[in-house]
Backbone as CSV, one residue per row, in Angstrom:
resi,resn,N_x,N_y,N_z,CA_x,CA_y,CA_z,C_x,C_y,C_z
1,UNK,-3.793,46.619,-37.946,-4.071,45.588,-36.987,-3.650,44.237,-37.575
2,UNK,-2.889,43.594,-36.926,-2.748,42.299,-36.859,-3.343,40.800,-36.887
3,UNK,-3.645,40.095,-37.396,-4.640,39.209,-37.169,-4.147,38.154,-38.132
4,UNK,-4.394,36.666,-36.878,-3.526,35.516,-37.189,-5.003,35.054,-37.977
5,UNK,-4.724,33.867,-39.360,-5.810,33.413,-39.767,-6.349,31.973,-39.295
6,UNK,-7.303,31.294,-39.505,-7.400,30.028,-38.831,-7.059,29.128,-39.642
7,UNK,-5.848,29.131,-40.254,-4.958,28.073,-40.670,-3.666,27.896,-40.260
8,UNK,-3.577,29.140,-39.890,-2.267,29.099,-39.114,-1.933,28.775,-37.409
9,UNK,-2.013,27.099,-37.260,-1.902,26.963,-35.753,-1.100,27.265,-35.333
10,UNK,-0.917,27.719,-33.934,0.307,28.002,-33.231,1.378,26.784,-32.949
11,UNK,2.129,26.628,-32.615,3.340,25.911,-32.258,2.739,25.626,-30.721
12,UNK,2.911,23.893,-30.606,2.592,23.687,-29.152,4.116,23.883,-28.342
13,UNK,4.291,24.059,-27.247,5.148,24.422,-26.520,5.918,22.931,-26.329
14,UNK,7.502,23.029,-26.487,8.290,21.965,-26.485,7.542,21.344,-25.231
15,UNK,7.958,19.802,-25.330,7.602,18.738,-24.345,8.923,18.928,-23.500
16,UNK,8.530,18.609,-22.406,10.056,18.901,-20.694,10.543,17.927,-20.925
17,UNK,12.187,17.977,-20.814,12.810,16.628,-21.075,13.303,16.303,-19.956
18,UNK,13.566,15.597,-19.777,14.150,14.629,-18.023,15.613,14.569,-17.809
19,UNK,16.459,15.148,-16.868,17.797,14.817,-17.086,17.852,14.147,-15.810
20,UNK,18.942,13.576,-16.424,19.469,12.691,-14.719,20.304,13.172,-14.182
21,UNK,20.567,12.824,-13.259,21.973,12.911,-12.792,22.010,12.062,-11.494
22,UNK,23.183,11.711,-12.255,23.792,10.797,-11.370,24.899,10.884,-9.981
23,UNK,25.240,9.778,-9.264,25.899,10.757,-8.287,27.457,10.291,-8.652
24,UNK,28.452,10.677,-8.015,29.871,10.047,-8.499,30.143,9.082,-8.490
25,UNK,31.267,8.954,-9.820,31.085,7.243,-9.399,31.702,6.406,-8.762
26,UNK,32.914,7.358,-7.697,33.682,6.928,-6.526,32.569,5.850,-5.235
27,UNK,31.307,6.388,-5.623,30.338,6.066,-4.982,29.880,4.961,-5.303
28,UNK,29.992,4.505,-6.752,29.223,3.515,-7.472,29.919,2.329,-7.718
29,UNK,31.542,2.482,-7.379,31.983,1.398,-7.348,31.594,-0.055,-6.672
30,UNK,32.093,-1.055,-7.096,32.052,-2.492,-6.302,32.421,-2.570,-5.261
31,UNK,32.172,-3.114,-4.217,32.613,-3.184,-3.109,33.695,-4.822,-2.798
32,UNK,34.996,-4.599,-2.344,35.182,-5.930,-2.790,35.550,-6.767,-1.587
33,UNK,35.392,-8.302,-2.313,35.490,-8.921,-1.276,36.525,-10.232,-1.755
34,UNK,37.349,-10.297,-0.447,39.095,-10.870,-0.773,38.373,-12.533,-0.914
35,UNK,38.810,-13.414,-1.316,38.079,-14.985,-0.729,39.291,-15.279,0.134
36,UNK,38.881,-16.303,0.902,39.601,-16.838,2.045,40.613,-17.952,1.529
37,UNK,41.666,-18.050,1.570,42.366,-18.886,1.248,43.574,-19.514,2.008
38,UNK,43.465,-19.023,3.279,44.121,-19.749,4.507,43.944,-20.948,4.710
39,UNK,44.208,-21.159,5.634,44.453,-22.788,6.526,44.560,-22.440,7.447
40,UNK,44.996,-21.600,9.118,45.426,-21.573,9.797,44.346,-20.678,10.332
41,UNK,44.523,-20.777,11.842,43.357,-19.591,12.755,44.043,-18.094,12.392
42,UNK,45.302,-18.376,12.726,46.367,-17.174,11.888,45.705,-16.435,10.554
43,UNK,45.407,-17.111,9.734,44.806,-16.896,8.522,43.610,-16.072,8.907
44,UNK,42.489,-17.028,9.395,41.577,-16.485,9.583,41.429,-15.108,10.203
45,UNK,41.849,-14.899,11.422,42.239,-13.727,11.617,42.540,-12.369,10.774
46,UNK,43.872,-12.816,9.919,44.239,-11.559,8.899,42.636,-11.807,8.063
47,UNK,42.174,-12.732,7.588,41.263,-12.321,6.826,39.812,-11.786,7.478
48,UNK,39.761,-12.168,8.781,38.356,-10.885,9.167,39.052,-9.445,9.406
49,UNK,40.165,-9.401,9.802,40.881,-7.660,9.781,40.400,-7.402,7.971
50,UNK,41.267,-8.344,6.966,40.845,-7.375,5.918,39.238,-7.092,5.390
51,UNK,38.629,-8.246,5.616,36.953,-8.348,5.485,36.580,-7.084,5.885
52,UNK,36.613,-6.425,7.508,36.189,-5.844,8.149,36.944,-4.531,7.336
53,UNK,38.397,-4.102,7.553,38.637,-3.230,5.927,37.260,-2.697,4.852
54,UNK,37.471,-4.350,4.276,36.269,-3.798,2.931,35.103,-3.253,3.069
55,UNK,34.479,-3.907,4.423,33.052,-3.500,4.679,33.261,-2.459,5.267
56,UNK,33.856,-1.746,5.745,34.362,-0.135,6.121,34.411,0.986,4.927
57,UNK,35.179,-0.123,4.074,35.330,1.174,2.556,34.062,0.981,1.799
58,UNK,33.218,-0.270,1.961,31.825,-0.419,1.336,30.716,0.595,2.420
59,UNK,30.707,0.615,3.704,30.050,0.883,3.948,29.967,2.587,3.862
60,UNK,31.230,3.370,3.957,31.645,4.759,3.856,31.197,5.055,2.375
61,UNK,30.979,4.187,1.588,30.605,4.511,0.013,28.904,4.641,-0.002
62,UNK,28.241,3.782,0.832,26.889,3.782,1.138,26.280,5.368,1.141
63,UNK,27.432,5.056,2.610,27.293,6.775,3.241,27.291,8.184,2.653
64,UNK,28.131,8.033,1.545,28.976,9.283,0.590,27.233,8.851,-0.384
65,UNK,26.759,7.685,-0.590,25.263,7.906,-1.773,24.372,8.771,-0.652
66,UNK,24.195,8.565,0.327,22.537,8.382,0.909,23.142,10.215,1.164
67,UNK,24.362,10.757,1.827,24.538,12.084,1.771,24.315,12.987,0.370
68,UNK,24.794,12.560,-0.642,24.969,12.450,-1.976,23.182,12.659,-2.609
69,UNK,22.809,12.030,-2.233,21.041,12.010,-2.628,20.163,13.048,-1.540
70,UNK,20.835,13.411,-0.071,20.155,14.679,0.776,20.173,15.505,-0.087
71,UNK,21.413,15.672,-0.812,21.760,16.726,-0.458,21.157,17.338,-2.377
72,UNK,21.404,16.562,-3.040,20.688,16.897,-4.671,18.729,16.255,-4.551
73,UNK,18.155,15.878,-3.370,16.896,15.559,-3.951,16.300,16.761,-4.500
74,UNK,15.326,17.287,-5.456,14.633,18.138,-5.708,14.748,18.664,-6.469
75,UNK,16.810,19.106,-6.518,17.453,20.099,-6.862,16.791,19.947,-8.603
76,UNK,16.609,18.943,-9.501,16.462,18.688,-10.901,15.063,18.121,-11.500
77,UNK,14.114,19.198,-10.326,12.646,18.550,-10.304,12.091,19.933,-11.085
């Protein structure tokens, strides 16, 4: 028969370690924004077309996190 003595404690069980994860970082980029440097209504113009551009590719990046986070919540709980 076997028998542990009372000096010999057992080993407490490793502590859980935390991983992250992150989401891509196509996602995490800057979103950018051109400055205005026209003079003309002409100007202005091309620059709300490209404005409206950026906030399209900023806002589709939003989109790609908040899908991005459905779709992994839990998964690393």
């Amino acid at each position: 028969m076997l028998s542990t003595s009372c000096a010999e404690k057992p080993k407490p069980p490793p502590a859980p370690q935390i991983i992250y994860v992150y989401p891509p970082a196509v996602y995490t980029q800057l979103c950018e924004k051109t400055p205005f440097t026209g003079s003309t209504f002409g100007d202005a113009v091309v620059a709300l077309q490209m404005a409206q551009n950026e906030l399209d590719i900023c806002a589709s990046r939003i989109e790609g996190l908040i899908k991005w986070q459905r779709e992994n919540t839990g998964k690393t709980q």
